[in-house]
Residue frames as a rotation matrix with the C-alpha (Angstrom) as fourth column:
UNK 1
-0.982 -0.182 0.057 247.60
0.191 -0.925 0.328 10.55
-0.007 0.333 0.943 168.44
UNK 2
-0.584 0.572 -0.576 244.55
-0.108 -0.758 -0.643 12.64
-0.804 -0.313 0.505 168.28
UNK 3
-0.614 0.400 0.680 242.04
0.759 0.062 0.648 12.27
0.217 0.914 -0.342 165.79
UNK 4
-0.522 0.361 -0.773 240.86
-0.232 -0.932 -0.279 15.90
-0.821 0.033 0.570 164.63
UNK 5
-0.301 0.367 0.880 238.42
0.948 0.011 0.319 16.95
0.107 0.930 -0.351 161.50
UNK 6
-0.978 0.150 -0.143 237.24
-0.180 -0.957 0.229 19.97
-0.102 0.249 0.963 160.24
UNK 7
-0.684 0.728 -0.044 233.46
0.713 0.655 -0.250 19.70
-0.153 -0.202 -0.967 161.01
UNK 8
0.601 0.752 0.271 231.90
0.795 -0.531 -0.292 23.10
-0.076 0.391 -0.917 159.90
UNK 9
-0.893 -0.398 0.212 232.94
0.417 -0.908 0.051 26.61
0.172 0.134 0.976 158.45
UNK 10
0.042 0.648 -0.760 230.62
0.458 -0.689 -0.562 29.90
-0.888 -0.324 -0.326 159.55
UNK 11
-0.558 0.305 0.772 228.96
0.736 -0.248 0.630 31.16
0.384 0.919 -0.086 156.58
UNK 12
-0.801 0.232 -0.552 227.42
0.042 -0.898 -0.438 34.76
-0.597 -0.374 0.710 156.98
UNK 13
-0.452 0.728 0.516 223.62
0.746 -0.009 0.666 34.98
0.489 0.686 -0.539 155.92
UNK 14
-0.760 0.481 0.437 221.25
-0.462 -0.873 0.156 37.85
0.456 -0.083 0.886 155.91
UNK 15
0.465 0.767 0.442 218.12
-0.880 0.454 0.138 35.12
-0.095 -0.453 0.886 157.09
UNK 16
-0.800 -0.255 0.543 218.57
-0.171 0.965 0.201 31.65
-0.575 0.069 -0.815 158.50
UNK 17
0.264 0.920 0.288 214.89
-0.234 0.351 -0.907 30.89
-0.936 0.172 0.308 156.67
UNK 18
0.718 -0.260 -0.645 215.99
-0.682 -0.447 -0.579 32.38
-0.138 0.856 -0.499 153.39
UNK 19
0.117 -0.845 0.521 219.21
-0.956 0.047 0.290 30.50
-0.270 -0.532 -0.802 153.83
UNK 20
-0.816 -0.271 0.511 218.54
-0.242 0.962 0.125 27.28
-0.526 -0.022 -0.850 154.62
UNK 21
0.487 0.861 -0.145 215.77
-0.248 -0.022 -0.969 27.15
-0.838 0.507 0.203 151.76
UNK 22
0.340 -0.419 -0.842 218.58
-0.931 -0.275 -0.239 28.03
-0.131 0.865 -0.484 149.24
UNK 23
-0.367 -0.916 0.162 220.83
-0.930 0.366 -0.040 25.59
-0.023 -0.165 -0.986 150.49
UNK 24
-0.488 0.135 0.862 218.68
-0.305 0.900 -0.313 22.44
-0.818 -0.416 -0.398 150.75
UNK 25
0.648 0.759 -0.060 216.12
-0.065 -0.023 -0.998 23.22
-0.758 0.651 0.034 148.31
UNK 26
0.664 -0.450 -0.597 219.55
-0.716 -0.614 -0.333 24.24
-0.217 0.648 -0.730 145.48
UNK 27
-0.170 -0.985 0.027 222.33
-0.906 0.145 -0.398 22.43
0.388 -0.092 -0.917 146.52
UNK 28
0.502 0.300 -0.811 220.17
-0.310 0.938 0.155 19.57
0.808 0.173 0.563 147.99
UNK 29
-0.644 -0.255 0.722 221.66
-0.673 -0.260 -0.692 20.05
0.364 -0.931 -0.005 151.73
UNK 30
0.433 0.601 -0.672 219.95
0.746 0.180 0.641 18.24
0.506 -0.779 -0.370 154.73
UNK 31
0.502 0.109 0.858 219.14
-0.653 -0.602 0.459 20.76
0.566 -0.791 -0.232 157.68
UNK 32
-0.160 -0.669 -0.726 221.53
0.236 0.688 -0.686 19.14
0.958 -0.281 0.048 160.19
UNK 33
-0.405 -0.217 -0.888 220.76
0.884 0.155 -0.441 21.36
0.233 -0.964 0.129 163.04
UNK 34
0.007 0.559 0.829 217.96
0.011 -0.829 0.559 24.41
1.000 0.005 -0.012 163.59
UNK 35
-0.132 0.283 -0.950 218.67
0.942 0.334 -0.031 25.16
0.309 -0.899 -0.311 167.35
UNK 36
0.796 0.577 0.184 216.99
0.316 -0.655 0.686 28.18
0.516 -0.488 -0.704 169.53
UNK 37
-0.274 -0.610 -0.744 219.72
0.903 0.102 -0.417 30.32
0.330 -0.786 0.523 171.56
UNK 38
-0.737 0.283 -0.613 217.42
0.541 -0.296 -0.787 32.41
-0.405 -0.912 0.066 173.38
UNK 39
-0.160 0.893 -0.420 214.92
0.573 -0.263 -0.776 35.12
-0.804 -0.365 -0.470 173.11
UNK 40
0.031 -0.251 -0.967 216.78
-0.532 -0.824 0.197 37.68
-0.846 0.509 -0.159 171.10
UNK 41
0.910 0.412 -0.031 216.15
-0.230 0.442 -0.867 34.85
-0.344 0.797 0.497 167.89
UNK 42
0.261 -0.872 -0.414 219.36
-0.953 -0.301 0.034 33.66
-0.154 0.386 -0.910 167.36
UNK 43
0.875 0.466 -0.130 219.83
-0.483 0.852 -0.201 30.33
0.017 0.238 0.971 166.02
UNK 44
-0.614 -0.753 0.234 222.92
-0.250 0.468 0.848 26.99
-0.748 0.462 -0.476 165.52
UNK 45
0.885 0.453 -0.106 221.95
-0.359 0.520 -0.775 25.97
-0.296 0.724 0.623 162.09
UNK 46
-0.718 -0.696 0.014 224.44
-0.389 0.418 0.821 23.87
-0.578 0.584 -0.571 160.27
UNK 47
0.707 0.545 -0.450 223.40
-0.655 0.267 -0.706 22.65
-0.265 0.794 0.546 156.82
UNK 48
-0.385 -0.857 -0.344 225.58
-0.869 0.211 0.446 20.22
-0.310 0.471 -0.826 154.43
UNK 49
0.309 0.284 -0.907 225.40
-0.788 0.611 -0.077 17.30
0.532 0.739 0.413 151.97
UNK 50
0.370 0.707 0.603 223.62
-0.928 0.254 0.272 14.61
0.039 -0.661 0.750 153.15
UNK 51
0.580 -0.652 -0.488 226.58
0.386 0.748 -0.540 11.80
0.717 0.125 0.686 152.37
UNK 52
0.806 -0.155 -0.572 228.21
0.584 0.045 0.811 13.84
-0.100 -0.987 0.127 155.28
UNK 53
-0.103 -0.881 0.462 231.47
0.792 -0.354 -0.498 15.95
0.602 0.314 0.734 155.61
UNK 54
-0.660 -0.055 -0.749 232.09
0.593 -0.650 -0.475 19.37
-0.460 -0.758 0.462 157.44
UNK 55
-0.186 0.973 -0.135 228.95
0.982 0.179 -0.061 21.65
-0.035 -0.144 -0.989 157.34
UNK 56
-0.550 -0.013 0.835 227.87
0.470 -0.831 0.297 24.91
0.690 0.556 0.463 156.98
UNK 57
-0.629 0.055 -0.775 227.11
0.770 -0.091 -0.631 27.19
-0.106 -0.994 0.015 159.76
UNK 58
-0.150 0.410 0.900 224.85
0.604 -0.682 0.412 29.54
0.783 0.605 -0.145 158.92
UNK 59
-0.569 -0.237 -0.788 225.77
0.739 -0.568 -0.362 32.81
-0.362 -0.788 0.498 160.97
UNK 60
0.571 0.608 0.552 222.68
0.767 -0.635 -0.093 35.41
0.294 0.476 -0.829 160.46
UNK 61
-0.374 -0.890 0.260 224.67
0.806 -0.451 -0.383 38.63
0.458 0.066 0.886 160.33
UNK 62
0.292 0.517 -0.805 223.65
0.956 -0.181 0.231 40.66
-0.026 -0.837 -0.547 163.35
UNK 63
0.504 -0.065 -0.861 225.39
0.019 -0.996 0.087 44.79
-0.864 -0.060 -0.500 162.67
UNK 64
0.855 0.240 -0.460 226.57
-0.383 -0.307 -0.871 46.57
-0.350 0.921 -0.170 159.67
UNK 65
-0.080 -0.944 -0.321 230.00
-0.949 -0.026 0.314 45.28
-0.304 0.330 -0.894 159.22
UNK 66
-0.524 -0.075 0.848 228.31
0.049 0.992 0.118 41.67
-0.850 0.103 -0.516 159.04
UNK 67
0.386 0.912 -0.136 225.90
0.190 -0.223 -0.956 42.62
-0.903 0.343 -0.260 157.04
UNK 68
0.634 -0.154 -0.758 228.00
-0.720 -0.475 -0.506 44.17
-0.282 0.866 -0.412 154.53
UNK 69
-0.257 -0.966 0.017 230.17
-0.937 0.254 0.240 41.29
-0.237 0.046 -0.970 154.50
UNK 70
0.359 0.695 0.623 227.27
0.141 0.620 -0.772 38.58
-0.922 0.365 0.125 153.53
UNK 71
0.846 0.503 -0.176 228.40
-0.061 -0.237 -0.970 37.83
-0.530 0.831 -0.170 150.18
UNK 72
0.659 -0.732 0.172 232.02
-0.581 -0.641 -0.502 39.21
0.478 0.231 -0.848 150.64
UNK 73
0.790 -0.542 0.288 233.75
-0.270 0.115 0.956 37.09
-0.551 -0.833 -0.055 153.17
UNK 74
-0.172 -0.969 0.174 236.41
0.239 0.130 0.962 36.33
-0.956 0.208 0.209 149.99
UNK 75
0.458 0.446 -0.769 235.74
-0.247 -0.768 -0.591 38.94
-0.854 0.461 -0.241 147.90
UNK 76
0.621 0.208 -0.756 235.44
-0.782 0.101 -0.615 38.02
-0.052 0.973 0.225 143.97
UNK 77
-0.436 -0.898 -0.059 237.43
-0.880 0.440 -0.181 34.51
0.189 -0.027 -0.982 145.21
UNK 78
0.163 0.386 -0.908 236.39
-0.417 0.861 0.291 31.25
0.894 0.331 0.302 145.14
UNK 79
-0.599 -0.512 0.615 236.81
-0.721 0.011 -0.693 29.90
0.347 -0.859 -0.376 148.86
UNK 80
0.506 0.712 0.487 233.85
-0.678 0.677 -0.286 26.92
-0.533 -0.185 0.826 148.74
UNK 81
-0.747 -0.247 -0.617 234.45
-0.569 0.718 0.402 23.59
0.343 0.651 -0.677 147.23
UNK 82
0.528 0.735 0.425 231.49
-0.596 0.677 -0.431 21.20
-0.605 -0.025 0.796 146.39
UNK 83
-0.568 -0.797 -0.206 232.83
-0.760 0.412 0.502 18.05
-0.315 0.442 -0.840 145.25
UNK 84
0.713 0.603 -0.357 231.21
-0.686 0.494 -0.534 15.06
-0.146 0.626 0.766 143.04
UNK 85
-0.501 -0.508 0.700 231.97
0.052 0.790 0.610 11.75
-0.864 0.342 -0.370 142.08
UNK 86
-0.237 0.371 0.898 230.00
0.881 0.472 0.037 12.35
-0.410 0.799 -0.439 139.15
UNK 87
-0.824 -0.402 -0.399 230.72
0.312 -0.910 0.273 16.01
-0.473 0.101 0.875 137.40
UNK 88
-0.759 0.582 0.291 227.77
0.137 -0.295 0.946 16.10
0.637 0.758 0.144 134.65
UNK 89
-0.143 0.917 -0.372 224.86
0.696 0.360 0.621 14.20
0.703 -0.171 -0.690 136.63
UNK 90
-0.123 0.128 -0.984 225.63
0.966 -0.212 -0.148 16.88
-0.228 -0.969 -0.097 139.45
UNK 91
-0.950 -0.204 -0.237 226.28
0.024 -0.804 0.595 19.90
-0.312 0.559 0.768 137.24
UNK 92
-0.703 0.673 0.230 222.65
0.130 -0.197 0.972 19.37
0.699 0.713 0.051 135.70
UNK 93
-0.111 0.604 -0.790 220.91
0.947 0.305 0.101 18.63
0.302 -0.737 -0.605 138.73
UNK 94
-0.276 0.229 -0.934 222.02
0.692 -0.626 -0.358 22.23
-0.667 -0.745 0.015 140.02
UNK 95
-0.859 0.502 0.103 221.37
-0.330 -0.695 0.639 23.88
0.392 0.514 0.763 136.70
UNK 96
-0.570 0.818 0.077 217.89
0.379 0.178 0.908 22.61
0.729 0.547 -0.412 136.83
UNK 97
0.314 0.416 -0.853 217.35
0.949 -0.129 0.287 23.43
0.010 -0.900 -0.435 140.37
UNK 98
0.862 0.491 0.129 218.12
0.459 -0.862 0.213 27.16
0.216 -0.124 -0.968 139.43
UNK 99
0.333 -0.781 -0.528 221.93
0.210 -0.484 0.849 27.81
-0.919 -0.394 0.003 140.48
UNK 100
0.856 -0.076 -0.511 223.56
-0.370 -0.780 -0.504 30.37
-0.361 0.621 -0.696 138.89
UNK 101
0.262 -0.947 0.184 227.00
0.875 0.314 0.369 29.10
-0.407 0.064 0.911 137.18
UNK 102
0.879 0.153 -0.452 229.28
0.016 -0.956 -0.292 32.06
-0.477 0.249 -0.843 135.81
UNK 103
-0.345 -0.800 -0.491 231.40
-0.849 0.042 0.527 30.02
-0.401 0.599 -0.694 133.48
UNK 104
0.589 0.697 -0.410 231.49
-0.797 0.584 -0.154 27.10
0.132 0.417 0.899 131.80
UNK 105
0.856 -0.364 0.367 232.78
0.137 0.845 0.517 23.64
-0.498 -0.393 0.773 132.67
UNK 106
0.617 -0.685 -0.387 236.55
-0.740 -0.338 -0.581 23.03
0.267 0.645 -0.716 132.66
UNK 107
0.826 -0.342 -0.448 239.08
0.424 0.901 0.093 20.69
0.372 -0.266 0.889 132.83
UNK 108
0.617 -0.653 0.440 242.02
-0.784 -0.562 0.265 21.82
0.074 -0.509 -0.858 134.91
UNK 109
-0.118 -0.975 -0.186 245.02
-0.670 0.217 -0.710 19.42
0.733 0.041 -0.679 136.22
UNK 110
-0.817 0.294 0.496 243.09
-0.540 -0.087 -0.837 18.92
-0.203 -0.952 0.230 139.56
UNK 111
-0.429 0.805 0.411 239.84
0.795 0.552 -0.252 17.15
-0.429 0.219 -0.876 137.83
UNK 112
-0.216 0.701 0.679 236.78
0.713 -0.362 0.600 18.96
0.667 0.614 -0.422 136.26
UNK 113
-0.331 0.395 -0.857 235.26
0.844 -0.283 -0.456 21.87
-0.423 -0.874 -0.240 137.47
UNK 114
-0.074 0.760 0.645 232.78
0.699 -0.422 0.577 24.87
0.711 0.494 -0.500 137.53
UNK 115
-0.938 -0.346 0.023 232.68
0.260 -0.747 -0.612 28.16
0.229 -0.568 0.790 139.15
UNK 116
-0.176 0.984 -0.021 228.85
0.900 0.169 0.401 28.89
0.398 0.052 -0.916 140.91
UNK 117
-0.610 0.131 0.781 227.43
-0.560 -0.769 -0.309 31.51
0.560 -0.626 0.543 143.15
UNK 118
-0.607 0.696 -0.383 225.14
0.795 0.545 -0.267 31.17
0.023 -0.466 -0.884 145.88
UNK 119
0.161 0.983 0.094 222.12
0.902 -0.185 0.389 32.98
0.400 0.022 -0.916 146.87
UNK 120
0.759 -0.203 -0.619 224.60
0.339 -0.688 0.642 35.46
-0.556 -0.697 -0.453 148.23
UNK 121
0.600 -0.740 -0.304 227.13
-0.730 -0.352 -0.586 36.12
0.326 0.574 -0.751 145.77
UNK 122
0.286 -0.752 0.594 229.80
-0.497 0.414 0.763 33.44
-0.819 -0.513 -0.255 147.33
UNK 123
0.317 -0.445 -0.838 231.81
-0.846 0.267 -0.461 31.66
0.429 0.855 -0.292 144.82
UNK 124
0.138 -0.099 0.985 231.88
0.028 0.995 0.096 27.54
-0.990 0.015 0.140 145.22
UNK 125
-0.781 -0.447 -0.436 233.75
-0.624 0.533 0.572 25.26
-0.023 0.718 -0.695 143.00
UNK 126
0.740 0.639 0.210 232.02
-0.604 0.768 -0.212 22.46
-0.296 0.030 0.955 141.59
UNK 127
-0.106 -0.882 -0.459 234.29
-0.988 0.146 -0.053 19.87
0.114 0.448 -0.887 141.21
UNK 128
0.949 0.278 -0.146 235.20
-0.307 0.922 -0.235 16.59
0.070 0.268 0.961 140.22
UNK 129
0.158 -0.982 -0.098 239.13
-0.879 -0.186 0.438 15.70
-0.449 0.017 -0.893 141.06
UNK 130
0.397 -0.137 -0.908 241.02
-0.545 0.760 -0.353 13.52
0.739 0.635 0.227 139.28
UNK 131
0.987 0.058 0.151 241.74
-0.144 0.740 0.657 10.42
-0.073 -0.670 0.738 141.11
């Protein structure tokens, strides 16, 4: 049989600069990939945590329907998931580094978790499943 993975979702950003600042500098990303596709400045960027998994495209949004949709792509829905093996030590790290949470930890059925934004309005879990 085939061996498949899921190896990046397109994220919509207003700047790749802006962007991949939030993400590395916040969240503690590695830049995985900053490539040139031509003249008109379009970039591949893929970001993601640096223990590995599927990545983050960053797709600069290029007319108004992208644009307005930076932020929105699952309106007022969680649709990210950052996972941890270690819920607190990771939870402080991003308070200190400035992310926004817009709850407080919970425990759920599923493991620990925390609701965040990003630098766009997206909603990411933080989480911690139970084993």
């Amino acid at each position: 049989m085939t061996q498949t993975t899921l190896s990046a979702v397109a994220l919509l950003v207003k700047d790749y600069d802006e962007a991949i600042n939030w993400y590395c500098r916040c969240l503690g990303f590695t830049l995985r990939e900053d490539t040139p596709l031509g003249a008109n400045g379009k970039r591949w960027v893929v970001v993601g945590p640096a223990s590995g998994g599927a990545g983050l495209v960053l797709a600069k949004a290029k007319n108004t329907a992208e644009v307005n949709a930076v932020g929105r792509q699952a309106p007022g829905r969680v649709w990210l998931f950052y996972d941890t093996d270690d819920f607190y030590r990771e939870y402080e790290r991003l308070c200190a580094r400035g992310v926004r949470f817009i709850e407080t930890p919970r425990d759920e059925d599923y493991g620990r978790v925390v609701v965040f934004e990003d630098l766009y309005g997206n909603r990411w879990d933080l989480r911690q499943p139970t084993p």
